[in-house]
C-alpha positions in Angstrom: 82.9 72.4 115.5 85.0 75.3 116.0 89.2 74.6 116.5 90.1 77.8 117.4 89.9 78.7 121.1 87.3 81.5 121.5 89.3 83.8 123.3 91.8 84.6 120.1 90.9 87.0 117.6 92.5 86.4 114.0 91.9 90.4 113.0 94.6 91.0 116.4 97.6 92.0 114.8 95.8 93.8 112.4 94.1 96.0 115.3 97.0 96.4 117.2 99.0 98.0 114.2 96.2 100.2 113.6 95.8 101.0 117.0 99.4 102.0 116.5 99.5 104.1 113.2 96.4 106.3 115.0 98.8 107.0 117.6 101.8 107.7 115.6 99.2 109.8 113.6 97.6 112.0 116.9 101.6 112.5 117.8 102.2 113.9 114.7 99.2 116.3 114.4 99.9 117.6 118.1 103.2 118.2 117.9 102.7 119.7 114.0 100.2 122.4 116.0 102.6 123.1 118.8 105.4 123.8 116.3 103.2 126.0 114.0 101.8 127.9 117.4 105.5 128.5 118.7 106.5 129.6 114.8 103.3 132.2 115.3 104.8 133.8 118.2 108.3 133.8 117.4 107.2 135.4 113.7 105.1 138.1 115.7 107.9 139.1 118.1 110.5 139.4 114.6 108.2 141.2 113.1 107.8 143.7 116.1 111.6 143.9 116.0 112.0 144.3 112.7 109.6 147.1 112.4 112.2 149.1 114.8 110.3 148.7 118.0 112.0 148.1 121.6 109.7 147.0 123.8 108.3 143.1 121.9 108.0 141.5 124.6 104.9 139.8 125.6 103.0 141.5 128.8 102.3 139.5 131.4 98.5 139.7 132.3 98.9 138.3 135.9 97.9 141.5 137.9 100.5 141.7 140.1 101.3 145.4 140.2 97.6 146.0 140.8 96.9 147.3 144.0 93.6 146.5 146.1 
């Protein structure tokens, strides 16, 4: 009745590539939003800078020079 085996699937390479473009896709998008958030910081330290302060640098909020 049927000639095909029923473990194949004829839609297979279509998944698979599909499958692949998402991925490609997801990659893009995540490294897109770690580029723009490291553009964000280096912009905010420039403009710190460039409105004549010294001290840009981002503070460390780890509470080591707190004393108990």
């Amino acid at each position: 009745m049927n000639d095909r085996p029923d473990n194949t699937d004829p839609d297979q390479p279509q998944r698979k590539g599909a499958l692949i473009a998402i991925i490609v896709i997801a990659a893009i998008v995540v490294g897109g939003y770690m580029l723009s958030a490291k553009l964000r910081s280096s912009t905010a330290t420039e403009d710190c800078l460039m409105a004549g302060r010294k001290n840009c640098a981002p503070i460390a909020a780890d509470g080591g020079g707190v004393a108990k």
